[in-house]
C-alpha positions, 0 to 999 in steps of 0.5 A: 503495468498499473500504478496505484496511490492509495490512502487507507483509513480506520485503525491502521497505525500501530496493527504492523499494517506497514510491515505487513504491506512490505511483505505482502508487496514484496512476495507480489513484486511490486516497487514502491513504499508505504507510510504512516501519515500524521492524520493517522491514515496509511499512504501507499504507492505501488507499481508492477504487473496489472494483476499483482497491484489488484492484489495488493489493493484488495489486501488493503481493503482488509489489511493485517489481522489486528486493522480495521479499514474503513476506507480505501482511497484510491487515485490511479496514475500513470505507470513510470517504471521509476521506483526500485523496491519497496521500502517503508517511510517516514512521514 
């Protein structure tokens, strides 16, 4: 089991990029959430099964069709089994 935190740069705020990632997140399993930050980043948490979180992370590099990333900062942590779904948040 893997937990991942990550902060995705570029143009990825109005593009349906969290919407997006609440789909593709639920379709893999994973529990989590994602959000917009107020510097224009995209802040996200995933958790589940080693193999659908590199998914995840590797549809982040690339995101939906109308974003462009320009980064992936990526901070692995601890899996805690915690969180229950994957939601979007607020800021």
């Amino acid at each position: 089991m893997k937990r991942a935190h990550v902060l995705i740069s570029g143009r990825v705020q109005g593009v349906f990029f969290r919407a997006e990632t609440l789909r593709t997140a639920l379709s893999l399993g994973l529990a989590g959430w994602v959000s917009n930050r107020e510097d224009g980043r995209v802040e996200a948490l995933f958790e589940g099964e080693d193999e659908s979180v590199d998914r995840m992370l590797a549809w982040c590099r690339q995101g939906p069709p109308h974003a462009r990333v320009d980064r992936v900062d990526l901070a692995e942590e601890p899996w805690r089994g915690d969180l229950k779904g994957f939601r979007i948040k607020d800021f």
